[in-house]
C-alpha distance (Angstrom), angle and dihedral (degrees) to the residues before:
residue distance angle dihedral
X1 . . .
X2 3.69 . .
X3 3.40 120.6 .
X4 3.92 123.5 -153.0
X5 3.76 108.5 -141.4
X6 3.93 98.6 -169.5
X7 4.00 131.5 20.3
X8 3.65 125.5 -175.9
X9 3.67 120.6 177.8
X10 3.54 105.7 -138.9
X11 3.97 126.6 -177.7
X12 3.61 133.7 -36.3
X13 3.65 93.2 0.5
X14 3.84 95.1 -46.0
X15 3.63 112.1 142.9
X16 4.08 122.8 -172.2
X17 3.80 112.4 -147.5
X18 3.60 131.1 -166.3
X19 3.63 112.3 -158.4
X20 4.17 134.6 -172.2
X21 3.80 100.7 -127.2
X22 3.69 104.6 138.8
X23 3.96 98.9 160.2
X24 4.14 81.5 60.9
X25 3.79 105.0 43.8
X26 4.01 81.3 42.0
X27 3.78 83.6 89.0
X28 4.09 111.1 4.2
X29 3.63 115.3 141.5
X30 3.43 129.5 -178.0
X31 3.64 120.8 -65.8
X32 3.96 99.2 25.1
X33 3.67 127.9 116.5
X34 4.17 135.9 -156.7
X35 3.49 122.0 -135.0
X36 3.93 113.2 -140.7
X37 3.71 139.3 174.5
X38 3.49 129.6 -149.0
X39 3.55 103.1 -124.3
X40 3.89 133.0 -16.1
X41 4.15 102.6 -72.0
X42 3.88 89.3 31.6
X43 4.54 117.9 113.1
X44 3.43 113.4 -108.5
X45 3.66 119.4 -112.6
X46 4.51 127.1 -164.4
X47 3.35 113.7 -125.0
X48 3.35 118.5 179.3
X49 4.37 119.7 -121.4
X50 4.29 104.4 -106.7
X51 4.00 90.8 -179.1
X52 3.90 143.9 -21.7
X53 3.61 139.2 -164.6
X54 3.84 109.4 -141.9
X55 4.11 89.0 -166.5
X56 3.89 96.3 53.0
X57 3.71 91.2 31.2
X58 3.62 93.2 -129.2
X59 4.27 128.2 135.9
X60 3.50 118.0 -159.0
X61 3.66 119.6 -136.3
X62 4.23 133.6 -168.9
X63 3.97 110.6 -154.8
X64 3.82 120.4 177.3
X65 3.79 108.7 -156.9
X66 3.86 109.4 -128.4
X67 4.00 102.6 139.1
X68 3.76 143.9 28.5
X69 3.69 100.0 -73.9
X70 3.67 97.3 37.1
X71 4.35 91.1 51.3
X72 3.46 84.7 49.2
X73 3.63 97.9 52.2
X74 4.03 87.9 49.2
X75 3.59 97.4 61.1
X76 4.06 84.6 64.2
X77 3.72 106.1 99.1
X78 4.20 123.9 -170.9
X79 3.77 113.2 -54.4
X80 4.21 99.9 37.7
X81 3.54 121.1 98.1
X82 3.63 141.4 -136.4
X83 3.56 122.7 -115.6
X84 3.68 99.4 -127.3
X85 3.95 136.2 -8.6
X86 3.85 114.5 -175.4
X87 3.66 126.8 171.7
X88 2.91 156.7 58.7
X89 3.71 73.9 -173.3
X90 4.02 123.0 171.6
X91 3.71 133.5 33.6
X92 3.90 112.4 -63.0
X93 4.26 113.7 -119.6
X94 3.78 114.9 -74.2
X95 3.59 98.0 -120.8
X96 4.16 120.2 178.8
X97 4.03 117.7 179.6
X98 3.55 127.5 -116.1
X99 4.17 97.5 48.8
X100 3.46 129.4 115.7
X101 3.71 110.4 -128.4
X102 4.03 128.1 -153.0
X103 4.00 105.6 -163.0
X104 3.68 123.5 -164.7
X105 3.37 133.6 -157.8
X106 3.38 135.6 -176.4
X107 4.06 129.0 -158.5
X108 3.62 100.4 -66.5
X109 3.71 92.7 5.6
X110 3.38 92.1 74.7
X111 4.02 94.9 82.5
X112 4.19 87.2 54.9
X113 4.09 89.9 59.0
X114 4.10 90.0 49.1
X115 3.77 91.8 85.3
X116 3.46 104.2 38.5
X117 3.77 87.4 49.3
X118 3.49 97.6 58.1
X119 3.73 94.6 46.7
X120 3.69 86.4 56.0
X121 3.75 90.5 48.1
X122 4.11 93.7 45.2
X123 3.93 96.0 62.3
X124 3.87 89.4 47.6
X125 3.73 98.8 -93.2
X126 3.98 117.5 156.7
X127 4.07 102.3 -119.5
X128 3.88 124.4 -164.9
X129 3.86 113.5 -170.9
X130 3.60 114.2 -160.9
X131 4.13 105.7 -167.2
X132 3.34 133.2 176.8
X133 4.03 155.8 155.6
X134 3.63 146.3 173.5
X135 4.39 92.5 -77.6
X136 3.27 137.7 -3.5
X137 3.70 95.3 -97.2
X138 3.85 94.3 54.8
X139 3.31 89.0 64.1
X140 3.86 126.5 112.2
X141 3.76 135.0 -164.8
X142 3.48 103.1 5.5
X143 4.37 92.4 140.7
X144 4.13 87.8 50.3
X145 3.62 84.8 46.0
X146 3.57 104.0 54.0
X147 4.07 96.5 41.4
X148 4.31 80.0 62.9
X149 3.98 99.4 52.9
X150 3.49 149.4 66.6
X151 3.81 84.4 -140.0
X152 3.61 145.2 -1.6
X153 4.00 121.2 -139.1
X154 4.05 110.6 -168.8
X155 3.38 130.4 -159.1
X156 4.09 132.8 -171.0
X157 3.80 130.9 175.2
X158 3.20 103.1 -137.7
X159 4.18 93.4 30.3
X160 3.51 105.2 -122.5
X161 3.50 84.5 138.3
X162 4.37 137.7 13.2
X163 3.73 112.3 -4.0
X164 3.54 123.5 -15.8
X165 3.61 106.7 -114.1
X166 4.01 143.3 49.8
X167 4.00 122.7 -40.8
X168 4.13 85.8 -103.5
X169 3.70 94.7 53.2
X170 3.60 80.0 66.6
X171 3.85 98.9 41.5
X172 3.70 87.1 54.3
X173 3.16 92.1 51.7
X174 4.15 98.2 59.0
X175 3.61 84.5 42.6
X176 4.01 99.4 49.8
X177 4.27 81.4 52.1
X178 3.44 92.1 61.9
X179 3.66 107.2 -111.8
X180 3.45 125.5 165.1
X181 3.54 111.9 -106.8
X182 4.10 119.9 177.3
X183 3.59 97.4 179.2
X184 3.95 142.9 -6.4
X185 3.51 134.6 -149.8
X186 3.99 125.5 -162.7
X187 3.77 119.0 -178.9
X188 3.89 115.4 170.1
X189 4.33 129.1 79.5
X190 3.72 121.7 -6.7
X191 3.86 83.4 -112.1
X192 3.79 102.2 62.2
X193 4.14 92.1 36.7
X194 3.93 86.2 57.0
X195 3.53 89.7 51.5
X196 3.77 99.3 45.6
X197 3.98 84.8 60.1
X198 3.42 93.0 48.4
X199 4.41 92.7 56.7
X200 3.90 91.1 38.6
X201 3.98 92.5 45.9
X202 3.72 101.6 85.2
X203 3.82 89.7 33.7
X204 3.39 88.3 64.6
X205 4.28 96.8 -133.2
X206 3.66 112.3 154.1
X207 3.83 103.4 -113.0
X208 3.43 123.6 -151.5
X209 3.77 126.6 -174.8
X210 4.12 138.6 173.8
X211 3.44 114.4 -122.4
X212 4.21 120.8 -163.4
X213 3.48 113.9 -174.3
X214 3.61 132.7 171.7
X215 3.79 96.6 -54.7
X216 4.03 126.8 179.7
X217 4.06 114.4 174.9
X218 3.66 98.6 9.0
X219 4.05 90.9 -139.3
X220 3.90 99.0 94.4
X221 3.90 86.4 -103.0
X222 3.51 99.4 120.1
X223 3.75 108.2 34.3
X224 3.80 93.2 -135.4
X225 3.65 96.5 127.7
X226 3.80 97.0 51.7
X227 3.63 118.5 147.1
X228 3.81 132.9 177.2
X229 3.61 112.3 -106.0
X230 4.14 124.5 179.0
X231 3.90 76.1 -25.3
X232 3.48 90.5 -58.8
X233 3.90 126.9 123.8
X234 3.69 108.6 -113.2
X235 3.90 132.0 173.0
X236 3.61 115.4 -134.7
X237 3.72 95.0 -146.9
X238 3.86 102.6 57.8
X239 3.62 102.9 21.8
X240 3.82 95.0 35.6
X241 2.85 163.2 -63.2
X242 3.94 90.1 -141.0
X243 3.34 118.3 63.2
X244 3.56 142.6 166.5
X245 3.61 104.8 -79.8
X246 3.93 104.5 -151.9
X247 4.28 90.9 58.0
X248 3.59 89.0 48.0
X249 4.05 120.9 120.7
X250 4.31 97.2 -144.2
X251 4.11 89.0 170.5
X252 3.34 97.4 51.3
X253 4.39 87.7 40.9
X254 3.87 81.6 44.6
X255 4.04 94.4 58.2
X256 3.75 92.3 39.6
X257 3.75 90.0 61.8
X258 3.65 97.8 53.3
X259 3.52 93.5 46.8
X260 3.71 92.5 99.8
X261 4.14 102.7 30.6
X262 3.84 90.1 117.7
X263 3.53 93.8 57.7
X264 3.92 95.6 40.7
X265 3.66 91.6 50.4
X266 4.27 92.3 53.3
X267 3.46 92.8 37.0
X268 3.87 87.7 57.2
X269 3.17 92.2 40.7
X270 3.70 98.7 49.4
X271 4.14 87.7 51.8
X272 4.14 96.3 47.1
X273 4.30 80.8 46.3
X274 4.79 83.2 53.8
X275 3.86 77.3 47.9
X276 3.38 109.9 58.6
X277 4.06 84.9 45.7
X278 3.44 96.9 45.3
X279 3.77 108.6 23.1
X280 4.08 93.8 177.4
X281 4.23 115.6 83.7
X282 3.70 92.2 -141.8
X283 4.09 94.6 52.2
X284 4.09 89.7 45.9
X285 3.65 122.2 87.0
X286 3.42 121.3 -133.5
């Protein structure tokens, strides 16, 4: 078992766990994610690592609760315990010194670029984070953020706060000014990592992005997470999840993702139904 040892329930169903899992953050490097599950006869869902802390063995994860497993997980509070947490899973960020970085992160996304960010930043690497969400009080991380880059560009829809406008409004922006850019990284919905490519494509950046399909095992066994690639078959578990953004097939990714919507949505349904009846975790079945 894995217990969490703090909770906070952030924004818009956001909720920031710190877990003990010291045989993960043994070894977690930027860029990797665990898989865990709820309790024993629960699906296993990728999330990817936001933080660790190698001394009290602990990993740090930001999970926004959208469907069954994820609701269920938010009515944990500090002191329960997952069932299981494996990883690190995933190949950790390719990350070569001397480049100037723009890092984008979308809504919830914006946890996933936190560690990549700061590995940038700790071999002297220049690091622009461009952040945003839909207002100024949806938005999460902004302090941990700013203490990992040279600067901070924010974004909100409606804006309440930064420019008015989408996260790449703001990337095209730095790019139309002519700054140098070596590589960019864009973690958040299909949606806004399709359109990143699209602005840094006749720039010419190297685009990276990290994908999380419908995943199962995690170990490339089961071929659940497969995404086209360059037109090549790739697994986002084992030869992921970041990959190079411009070779990357987002309709066929976006299709794969709603392959199983009808299911999610009675399966939720079906659990917030066992809620309402039984409103306490420990007198629900699973």
């Amino acid at each position: 078992m894995y217990r969490i040892l703090e909770k906070d329930d952030l924004v818009a169903q956001v909720h920031r766990y710190v877990i003990e899992a010291p045989d993960v953050v043994r070894t977690a490097k930027a860029g990797q994610f665990v898989i865990i599950r709820v309790h024993p006869y629960g699906e296993r869902i990728p999330i990817t690592i936001a933080d660790w802390d190698r001394t009290k063995g602990t990993i740090t994860l930001y999970v926004q609760a959208v469907g069954k497993t994820t609701m269920l997980m938010s009515r944990l509070k500090t002191g329960d315990a997952l069932s299981d947490v494996v990883g690190p899973l995933g190949l950790p960020s390719h990350i070569e010194p001397q480049k100037t970085l723009v890092a984008i992160g979308g809504g919830f996304g914006i946890a996933a670029i936190h560690p990549v960010v700061r590995a940038h930043k700790n071999i002297g690497n220049t690091t622009i984070s461009i952040i945003g969400a839909r207002s100024h009080d949806l938005l999460i991380m902004e302090e941990e953020i700013r203490k990992i880059s040279d600067e901070v560009l924010i974004a909100t829809d409606d804006g309440s706060y930064g420019t008015k406008g989408m996260v790449t409004d703001v990337l095209q922006s730095v790019l139309a000014a002519g700054r140098k850019i070596d590589v960019c990284l864009a973690i958040g919905p299909v949606v806004m990592m399709k359109a990143v490519c699209d602005i840094t494509r006749p720039y010419n950046v190297t685009t990276l992005v990290s994908l999380n399909p419908i995943m199962m095992d995690g170990t490339g066994m089961c071929g659940a997470c497969r995404v086209s690639v360059n037109n090549e078959k790739k697994f986002a578990c084992v030869d992921g999840p970041e990959f190079n953004g411009h070779d990357v097939d987002f309709d066929l990714l976006t299709a794969r993702q709603k392959m199983y919507l009808p299911q999610e949505k009675l399966s939720l349904e079906l659990y917030e139904h066992q809620c309402k009846a039984t409103p306490h975790p420990e007198n629900s079945s699973w």
